[in-house]
Every structure is written in C-alpha cells, then in structure tokens.
PLY file of the C-alpha trace (Angstrom):
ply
format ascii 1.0
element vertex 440
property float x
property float y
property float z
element edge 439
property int vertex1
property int vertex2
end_header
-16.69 21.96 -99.18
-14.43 24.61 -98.69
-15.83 25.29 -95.36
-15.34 22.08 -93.88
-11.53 21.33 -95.72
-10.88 25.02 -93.59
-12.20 23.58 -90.55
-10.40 20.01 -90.61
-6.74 22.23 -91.73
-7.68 24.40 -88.40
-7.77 21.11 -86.30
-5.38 19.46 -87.62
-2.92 22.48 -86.94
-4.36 22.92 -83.07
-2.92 19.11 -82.40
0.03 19.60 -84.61
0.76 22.73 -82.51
-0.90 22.65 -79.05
-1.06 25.84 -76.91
1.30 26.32 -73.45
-1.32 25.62 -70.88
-2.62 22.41 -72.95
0.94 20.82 -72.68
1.41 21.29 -68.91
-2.22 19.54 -68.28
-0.93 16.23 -70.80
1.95 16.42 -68.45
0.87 16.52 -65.15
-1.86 13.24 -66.29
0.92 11.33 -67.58
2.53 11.25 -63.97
-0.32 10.69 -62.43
-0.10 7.27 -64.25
1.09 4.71 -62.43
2.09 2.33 -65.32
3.74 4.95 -67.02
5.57 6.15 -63.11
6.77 2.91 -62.45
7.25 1.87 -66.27
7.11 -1.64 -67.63
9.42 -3.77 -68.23
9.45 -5.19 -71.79
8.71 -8.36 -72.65
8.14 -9.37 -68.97
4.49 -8.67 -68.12
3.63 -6.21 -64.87
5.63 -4.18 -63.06
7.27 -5.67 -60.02
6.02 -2.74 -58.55
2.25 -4.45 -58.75
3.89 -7.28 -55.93
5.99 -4.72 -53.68
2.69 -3.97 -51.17
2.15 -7.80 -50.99
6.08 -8.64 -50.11
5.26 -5.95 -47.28
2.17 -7.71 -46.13
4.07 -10.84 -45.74
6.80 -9.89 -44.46
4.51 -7.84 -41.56
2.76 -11.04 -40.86
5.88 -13.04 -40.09
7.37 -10.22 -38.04
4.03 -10.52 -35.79
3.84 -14.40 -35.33
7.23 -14.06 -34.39
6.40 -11.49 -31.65
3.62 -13.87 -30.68
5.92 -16.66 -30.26
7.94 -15.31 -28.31
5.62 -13.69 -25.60
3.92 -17.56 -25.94
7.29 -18.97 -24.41
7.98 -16.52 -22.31
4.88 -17.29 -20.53
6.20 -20.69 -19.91
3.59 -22.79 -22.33
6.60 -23.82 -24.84
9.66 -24.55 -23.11
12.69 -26.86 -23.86
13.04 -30.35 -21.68
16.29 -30.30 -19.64
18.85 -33.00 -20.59
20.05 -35.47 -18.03
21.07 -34.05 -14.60
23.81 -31.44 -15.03
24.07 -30.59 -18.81
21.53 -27.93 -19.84
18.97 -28.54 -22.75
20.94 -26.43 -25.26
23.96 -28.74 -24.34
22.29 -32.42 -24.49
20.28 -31.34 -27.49
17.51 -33.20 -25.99
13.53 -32.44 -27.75
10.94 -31.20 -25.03
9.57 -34.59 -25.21
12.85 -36.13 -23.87
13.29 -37.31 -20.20
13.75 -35.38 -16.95
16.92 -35.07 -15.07
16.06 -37.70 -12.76
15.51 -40.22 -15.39
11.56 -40.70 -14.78
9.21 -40.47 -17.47
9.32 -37.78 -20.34
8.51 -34.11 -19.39
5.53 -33.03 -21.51
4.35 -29.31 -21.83
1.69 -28.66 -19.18
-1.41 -27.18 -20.63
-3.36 -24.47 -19.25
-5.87 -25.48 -16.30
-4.75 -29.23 -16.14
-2.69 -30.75 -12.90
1.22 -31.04 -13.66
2.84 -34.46 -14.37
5.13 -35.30 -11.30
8.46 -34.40 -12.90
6.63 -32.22 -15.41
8.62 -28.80 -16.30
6.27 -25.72 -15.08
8.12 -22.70 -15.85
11.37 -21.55 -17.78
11.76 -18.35 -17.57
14.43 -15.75 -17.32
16.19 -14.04 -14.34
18.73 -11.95 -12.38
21.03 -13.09 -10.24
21.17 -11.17 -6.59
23.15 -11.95 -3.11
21.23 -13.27 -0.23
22.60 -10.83 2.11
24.24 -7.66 1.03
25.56 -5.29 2.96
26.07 -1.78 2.67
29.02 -0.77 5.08
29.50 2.33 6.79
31.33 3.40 10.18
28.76 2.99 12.97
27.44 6.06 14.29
30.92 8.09 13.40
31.88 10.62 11.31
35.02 11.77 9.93
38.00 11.12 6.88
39.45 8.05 6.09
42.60 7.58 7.27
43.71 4.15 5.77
41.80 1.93 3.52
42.67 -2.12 3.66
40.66 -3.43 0.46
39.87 -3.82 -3.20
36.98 -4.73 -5.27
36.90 -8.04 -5.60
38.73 -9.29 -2.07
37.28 -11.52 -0.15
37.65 -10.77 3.66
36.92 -12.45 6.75
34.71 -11.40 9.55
35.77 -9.20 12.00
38.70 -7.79 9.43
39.77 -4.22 9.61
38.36 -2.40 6.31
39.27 1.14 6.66
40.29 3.61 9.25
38.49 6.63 10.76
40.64 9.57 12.04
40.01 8.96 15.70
41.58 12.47 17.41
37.79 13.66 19.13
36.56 10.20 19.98
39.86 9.49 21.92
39.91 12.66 23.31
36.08 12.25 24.54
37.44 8.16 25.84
40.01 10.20 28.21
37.68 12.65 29.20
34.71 10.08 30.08
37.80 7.84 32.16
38.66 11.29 33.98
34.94 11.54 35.01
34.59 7.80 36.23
37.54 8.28 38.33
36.34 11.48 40.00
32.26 9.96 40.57
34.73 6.96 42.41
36.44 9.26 44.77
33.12 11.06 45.65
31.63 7.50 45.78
34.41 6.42 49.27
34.22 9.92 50.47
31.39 9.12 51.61
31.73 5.84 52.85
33.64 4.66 56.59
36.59 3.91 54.94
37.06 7.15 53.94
37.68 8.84 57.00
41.81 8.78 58.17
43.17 7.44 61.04
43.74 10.55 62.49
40.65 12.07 62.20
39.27 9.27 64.11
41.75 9.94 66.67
41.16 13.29 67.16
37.69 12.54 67.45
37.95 10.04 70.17
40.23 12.24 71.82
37.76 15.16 72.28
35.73 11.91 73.44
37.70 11.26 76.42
38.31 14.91 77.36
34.45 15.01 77.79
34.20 12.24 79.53
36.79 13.81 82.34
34.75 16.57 82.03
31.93 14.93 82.83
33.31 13.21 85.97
34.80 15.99 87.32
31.41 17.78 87.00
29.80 15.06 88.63
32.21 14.39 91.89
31.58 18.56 92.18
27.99 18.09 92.74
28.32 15.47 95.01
30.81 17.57 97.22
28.68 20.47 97.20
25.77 18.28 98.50
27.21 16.90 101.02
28.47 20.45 102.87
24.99 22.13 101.90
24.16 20.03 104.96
26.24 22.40 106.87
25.51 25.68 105.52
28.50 26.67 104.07
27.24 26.10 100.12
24.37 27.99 99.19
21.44 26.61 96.60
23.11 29.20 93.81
26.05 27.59 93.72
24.63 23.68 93.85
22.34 24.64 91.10
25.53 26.20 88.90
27.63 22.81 89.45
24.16 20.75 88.53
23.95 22.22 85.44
27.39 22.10 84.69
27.22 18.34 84.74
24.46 17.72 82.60
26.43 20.02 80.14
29.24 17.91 80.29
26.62 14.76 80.06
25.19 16.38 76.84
28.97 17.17 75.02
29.96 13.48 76.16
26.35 12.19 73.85
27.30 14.74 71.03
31.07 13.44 70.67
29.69 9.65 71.04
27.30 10.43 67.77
30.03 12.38 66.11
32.16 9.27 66.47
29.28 6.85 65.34
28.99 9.13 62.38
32.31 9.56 61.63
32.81 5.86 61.73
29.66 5.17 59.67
30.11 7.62 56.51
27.31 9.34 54.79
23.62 9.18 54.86
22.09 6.47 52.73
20.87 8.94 50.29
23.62 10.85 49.39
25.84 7.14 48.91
23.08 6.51 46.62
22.92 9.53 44.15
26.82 9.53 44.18
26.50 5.60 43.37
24.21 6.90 40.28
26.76 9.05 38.78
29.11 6.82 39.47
27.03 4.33 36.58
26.19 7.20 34.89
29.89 8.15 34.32
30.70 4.53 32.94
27.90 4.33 30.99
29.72 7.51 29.03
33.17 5.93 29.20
31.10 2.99 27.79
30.01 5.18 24.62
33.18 6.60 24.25
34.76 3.27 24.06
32.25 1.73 21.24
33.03 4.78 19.50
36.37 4.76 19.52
36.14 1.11 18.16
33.98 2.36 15.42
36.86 4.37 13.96
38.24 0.87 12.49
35.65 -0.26 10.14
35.51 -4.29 10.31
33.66 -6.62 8.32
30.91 -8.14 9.55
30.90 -11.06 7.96
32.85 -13.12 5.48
32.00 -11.87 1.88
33.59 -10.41 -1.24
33.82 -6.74 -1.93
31.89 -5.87 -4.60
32.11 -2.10 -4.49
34.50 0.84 -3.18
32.59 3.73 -2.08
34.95 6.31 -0.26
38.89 6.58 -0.68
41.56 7.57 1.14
40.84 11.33 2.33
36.88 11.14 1.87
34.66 12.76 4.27
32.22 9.97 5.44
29.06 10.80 7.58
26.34 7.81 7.86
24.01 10.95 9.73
24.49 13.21 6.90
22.71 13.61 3.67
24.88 15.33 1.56
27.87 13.81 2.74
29.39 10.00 1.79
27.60 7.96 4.43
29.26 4.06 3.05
32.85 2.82 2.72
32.57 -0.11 0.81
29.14 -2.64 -0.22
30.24 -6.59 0.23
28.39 -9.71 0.04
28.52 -13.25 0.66
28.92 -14.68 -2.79
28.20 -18.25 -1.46
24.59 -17.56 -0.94
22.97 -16.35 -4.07
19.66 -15.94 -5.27
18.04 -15.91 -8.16
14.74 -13.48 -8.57
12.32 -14.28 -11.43
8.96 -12.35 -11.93
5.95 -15.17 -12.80
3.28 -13.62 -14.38
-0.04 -13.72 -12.01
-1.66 -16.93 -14.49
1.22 -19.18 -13.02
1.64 -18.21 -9.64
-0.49 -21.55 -8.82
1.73 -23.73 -10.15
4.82 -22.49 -7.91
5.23 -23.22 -4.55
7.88 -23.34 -1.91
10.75 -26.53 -2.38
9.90 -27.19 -5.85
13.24 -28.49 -7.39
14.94 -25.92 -10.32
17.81 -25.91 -12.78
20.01 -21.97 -13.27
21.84 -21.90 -16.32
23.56 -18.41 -16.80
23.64 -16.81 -20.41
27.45 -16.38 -19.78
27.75 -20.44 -20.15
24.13 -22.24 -20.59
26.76 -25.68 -20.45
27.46 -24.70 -17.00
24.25 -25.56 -14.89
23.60 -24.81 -11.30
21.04 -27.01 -8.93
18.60 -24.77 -6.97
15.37 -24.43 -5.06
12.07 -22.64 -4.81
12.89 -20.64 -1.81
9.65 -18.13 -1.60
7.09 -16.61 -3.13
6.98 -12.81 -2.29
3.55 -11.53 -0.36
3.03 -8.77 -2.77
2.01 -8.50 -6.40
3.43 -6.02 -8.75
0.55 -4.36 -10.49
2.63 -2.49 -12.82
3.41 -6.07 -14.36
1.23 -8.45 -13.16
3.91 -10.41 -12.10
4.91 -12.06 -8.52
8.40 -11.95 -7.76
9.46 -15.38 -6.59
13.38 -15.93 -5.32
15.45 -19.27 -5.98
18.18 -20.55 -3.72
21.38 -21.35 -5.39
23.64 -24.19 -4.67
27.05 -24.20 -5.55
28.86 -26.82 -6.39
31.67 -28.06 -3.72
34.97 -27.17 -5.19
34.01 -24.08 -6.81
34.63 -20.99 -5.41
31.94 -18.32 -4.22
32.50 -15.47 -7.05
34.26 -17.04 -9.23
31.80 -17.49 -12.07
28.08 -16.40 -10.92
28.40 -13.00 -10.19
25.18 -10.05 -9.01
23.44 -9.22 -11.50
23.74 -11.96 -14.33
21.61 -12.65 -16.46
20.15 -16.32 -16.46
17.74 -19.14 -17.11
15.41 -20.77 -14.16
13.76 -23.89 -15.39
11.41 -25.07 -12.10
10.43 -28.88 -12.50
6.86 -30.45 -10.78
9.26 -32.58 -7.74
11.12 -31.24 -4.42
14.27 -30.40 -4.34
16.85 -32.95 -2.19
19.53 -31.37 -1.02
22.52 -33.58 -2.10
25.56 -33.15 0.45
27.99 -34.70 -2.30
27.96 -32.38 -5.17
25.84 -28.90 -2.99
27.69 -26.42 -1.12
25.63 -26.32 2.09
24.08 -22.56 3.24
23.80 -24.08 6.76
20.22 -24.23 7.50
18.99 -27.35 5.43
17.83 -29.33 8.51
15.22 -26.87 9.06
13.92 -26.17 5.90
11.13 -28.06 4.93
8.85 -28.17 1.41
5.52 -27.11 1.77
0 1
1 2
2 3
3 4
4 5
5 6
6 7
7 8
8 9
9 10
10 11
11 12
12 13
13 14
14 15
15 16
16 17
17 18
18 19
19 20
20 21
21 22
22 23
23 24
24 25
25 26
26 27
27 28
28 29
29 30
30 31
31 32
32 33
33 34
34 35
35 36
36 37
37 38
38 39
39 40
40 41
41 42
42 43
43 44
44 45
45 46
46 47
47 48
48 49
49 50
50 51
51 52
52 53
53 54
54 55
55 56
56 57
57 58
58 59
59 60
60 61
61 62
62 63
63 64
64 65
65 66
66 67
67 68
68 69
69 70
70 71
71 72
72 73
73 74
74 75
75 76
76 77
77 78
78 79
79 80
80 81
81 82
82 83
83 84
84 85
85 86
86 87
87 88
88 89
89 90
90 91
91 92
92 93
93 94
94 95
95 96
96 97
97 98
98 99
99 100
100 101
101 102
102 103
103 104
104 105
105 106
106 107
107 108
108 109
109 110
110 111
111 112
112 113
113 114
114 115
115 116
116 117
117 118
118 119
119 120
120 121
121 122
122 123
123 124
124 125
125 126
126 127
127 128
128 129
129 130
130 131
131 132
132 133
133 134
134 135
135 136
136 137
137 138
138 139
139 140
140 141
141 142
142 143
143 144
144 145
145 146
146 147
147 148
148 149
149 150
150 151
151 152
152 153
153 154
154 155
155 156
156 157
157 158
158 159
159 160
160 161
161 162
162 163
163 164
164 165
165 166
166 167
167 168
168 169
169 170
170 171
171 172
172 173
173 174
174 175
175 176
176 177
177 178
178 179
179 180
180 181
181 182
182 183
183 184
184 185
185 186
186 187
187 188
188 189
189 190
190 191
191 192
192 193
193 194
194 195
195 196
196 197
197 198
198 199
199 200
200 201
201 202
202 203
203 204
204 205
205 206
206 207
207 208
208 209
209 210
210 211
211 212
212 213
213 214
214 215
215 216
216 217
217 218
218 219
219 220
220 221
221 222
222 223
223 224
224 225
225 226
226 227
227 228
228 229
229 230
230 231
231 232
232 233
233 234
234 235
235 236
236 237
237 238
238 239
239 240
240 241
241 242
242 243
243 244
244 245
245 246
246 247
247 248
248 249
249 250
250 251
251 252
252 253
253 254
254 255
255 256
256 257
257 258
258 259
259 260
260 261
261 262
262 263
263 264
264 265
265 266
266 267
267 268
268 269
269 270
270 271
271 272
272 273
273 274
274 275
275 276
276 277
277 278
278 279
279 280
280 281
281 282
282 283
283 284
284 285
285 286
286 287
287 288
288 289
289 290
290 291
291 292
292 293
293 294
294 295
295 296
296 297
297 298
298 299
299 300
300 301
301 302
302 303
303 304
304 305
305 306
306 307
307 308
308 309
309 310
310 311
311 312
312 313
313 314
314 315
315 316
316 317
317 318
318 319
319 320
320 321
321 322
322 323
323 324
324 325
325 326
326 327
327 328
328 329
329 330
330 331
331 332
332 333
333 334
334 335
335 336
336 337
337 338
338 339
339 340
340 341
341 342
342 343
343 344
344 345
345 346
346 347
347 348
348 349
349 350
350 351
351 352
352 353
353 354
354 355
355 356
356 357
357 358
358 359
359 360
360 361
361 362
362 363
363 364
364 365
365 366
366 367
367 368
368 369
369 370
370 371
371 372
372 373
373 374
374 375
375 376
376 377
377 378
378 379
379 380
380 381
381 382
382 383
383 384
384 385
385 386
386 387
387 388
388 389
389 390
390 391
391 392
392 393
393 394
394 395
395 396
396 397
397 398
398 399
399 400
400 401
401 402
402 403
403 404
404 405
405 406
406 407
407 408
408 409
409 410
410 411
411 412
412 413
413 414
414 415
415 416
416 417
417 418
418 419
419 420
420 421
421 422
422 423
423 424
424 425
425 426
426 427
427 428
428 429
429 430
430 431
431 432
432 433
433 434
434 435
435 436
436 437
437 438
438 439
C-alpha cells in the first residue's frame, strides 16, 4: 500500500514538474498543429484558413479561361460585327449578330472548315501601321559636311526640293578640271583635221609648189637643148645624162610637194582622228561625272512626302560609302500611301486573299474608321510564329490630310469582311493605280 501511494506521489510530481528536454518536445508538437497555428475562431466553426487553398484554386482557374479567351479571339473565331459603314463596332454598339456595313444580311462567326457567308467577317485582328514607300535619304555617291540644312521633322516637302547642302569645294574643283580636259581633247581633235592648217602654211606650201614646177621646166627645155647639139658633137653623153637626171629630180620634188599639199589640205590619218575623237568622249564622259556630282552636293527630295526623321545636322560628317561614318540625312515618306501589316496565323491563311474588302480602326480613336483593301499576301512564312504576313492598303478619306492623324507605327484594328473591296472615288483618296488593280 505504501509502495504503490509512493509510486502514484512520484508520478504525480514528474507531470506537476516536467524535466527541460520534455517541455521543448510539447512545444515543438504544439506548432506543428495546424488548428492550434492558425487558431480558431470562437463561436464560428473552422478556420478560414481551411478555404484559403480553394479561393486560390478558383481564382487560378479564372485567370486561365481568361488567357484562353483571349488567344480564342485573337485567332479570329470570336470577333465583334462592324456597325454600319463608317462607325466602328465599339462605336455603333452593334452584337456580332448585327448587320454588315453594306446593309446585307447579318455577319455570323465563321466556323472552322466551313465556306464563309458572302459578307461574312473572316478575321479581326491587330496591326501596325507602315508607309508604302519609305525612303532613307542620303547624298548620292558624295561625301562630305553639311553645309546648310532646309527641314524639320514633320515638313512636308515637294519633289525635287533642296534638303540639305554638301560642302562642294573638291567636286567643283574636279567640274573645272574635267572642262579644262574637254577643251584640250577638242583642240587636239581640229589639229588634226583640214581646217586646222592656216592660210599661210598653205601658201607657203604651194609656193615651194610652183618653184618646183619652174624647176622642172627649166630642167626639161635643158635636155631638149642638149639633144639637139649632141647631133653636132659639141655635147658629150656625160653631160646629156647629168641634165636627164636632173629633170626627173625636179619631176620627183614637183610629185612630193603635190602630196605634201594633198596632205596638208586633207589633215591627219583616219586613225589618229579617231583615237583623238575617243578622248575627246572620254573627256566629257568625266566632265559628265563631275557635273552629277556636283549636283549631288544639294540633297533634293525625291518625291513628295513628310519628314519623319532628322539624321545628320548642320556640321555632320556624312559618307553613304563609309561604315563608321553617318551615311543618311534625313528618312521621309509619303504619308498618303499607308499600309497596314497584320501577321495571320498559318490556319487562316485560306480564308485571305487578294481584294477582299477591310475596315482599320486605330487604338488612338476606334470612332475614327478607315476603308481599306487586301493588298497581298507575302510569299514567305514566318516559322518563328507560324504566321503569314499579309499587308492592307489604306484609303484616306478626301479632305483629310496625309499625316495628320494615322501616323508609322500605330497601333490598330484590321477587320477583313468575305466581299471585294470597290474603290469609291467620293469619299477615297485615290493612290493612282486603281484602274489596274484587279481582285483575284
């Protein structure tokens, strides 16, 4: 009895007074609990800790169906209607289901594999706006520092307008030069010519002509004299012989001066006119060169277009044959011929195709819509994306100027409808070329 009163007083004073090591263990298992970590709230049931991982789950779930969505338009299977011609879907606040902007029958979402609805919308998808011809301008084949620049970003210049200046000290020096060598090829040119030789070089020459000539009949009446007193033996052979040969001398020198007048009157052999005619070309094609280049050292625009960017200022070093030198002045474009390029993902390349009529609307102003065209459909996939580029023609309306609102680079909205595109010379600006384009 004793014994076992002992043994229940030891126990009860080990739990009444636990050792060091046994009250870190109770510790560490009450934290791992996760109704006593998070606690209870009284009176209120579990922990709103027990619904925490579900609120994430749901909230995950959403977040993806949204992302799905989203790609699911941007493929062009959910897309908005557009309102009636020239307000924008967001504008009209006209359903999908609601009519086209020609007023035929409701536009319906096209479903994969089936043939579009004429009218139908095809694609909506989004874009960049780009010019149709843009042009990078630099002096032609010059180099040297700008002397005088005439523009701004943002000016809108005609063609053939001076830009900038070149300093122009060699090429005008190598223009005087080239005109110092044409002249001098021309005076070798009629040197050699008939008309070259002077009036009293021709003289002289027919003088010596005429002295021969005496020469010659005097030579010849001496040879007649001497034959007729050989006859009486007075003139021996020796001296008959001598006046012979003195005439045929005279004979020959009368031929030579009768050439040497020929010649003189004639000019130069054929050949040497002709290689002196060859530098003669050969000199203006230089003075030709030196001319363009010279004309180069005023930069001028080649067409009408805006400026959009200013490359080199007054004092700049520009060298278009240079790598590490400024090779550009200015870059312009023609503002009234835009473009709009779109990348269509390789499952609805089909449906595009060249003429099909379109709708731009720019994020800037979706209220503000612009009439355009299918223009092409680049050769070439990109097979980083597995997209084809495709480029839209813009129209304009008449009135507004190039620039002024639809700029490079803008972000916007190409909805392409299932009809061709009529170009309406009322309300389009015209690009020039619209009797020759035809749909496919």
């Amino acid at each position: 009895m004793s014994v076992a009163t002992n043994t229940s007083t030891s126990e009860n004073r080990s739990q009444a007074a636990p050792s060091p090591d046994g009250a870190l263990l109770v510790d560490r298992v009450q934290q791992l609990r996760l109704d006593t970590q998070l606690g209870r709230s009284p009176g209120n049931g579990r922990s709103r800790a027990v619904w925490l991982p579900w609120i994430l789950v749901i909230l995950m779930a959403v977040a993806w169906a949204g992302v799905g969505i989203r790609a699911y338009r941007n493929g062009g299977l959910i897309s908005p209607a557009p309102g009636p011609e020239g307000t924008s879907p967001a504008a009209s606040g006209t359903p999908a289901s609601s009519s086209t902007s020609s007023g035929g029958p409701p536009s319906t979402t096209p479903r994969p594999g089936s043939t579009p609805a004429p009218g139908e919308l095809l694609l909506q998808i989004k874009g960049n706006v780009i010019p149709s011809l843009q042009i990078n301008l630099s002096p032609d084949d010059i180099s040297g520092v700008v002397e005088e620049i005439f523009f701004k970003e943002g000016d809108r210049v005609k063609q053939g307008q001076v830009l900038a200046r070149i300093r122009n000290n060699r090429y005008l020096h190598d223009y005087y030069a080239a005109q110092a060598a044409v002249a001098a090829a021309k005076a070798r040119l009629a040197d050699l010519t008939g008309a070259a030789v002077r009036p009293e070089e021709r003289r002289q020459a027919e003088a010596e002509l005429e002295e021969a000539r005496a020469a010659w009949v005097r030579a010849d009446q001496e040879v007649k004299r001497l034959s007729a007193q050989r006859n009486t033996g007075t003139v021996s052979a020796q001296e008959l012989e001598r006046a012979d040969a003195d005439l045929k001398a005279a004979a020959a020198r009368v031929a030579r001066l009768e050439a040497s007048l020929a010649l003189l009157t004639m000019g130069a052999r054929r050949e040497r006119i002709e290689a002196a005619q060859a530098e003669l070309r050969q000199a203006e094609a230089r003075l030709q060169e030196a001319h363009r280049l010279l004309r180069n050292c005023e930069v001028r625009a080649p067409i009408d277009g805006t400026i959009l960017t200013k490359v080199a200022d007054r004092g700049a070093l520009v060298s278009p044959m240079s790598f590490n030198v400024a090779a550009g002045i200015c870059s312009m474009a023609d503002l009234a011929k835009l473009e709009v390029e779109i990348d269509v993902p390789e499952r609805q390349i089909t449906k595009i195709r060249r003429g099909l009529d379109c709708l731009v609307q720019a994020d800037a102003d979706p209220n503000r819509p612009y009439r355009a065209v299918v223009d092409r459909i680049m050769p070439i996939a990109d097979d980083t994306k597995n997209v084809i580029k495709v480029r839209i023609r813009v129209y304009l309306p008449l009135g507004e100027e190039p620039g002024s609102f639809l700029k490079p680079k803008m972000s916007v909205v190409a909805t392409i409808y299932n009809r061709p595109f009529v170009f309406n010379t009322a309300t389009d600006q015209p690009w020039g070329d619209e009797d020759r384009r035809t749909p496919e």
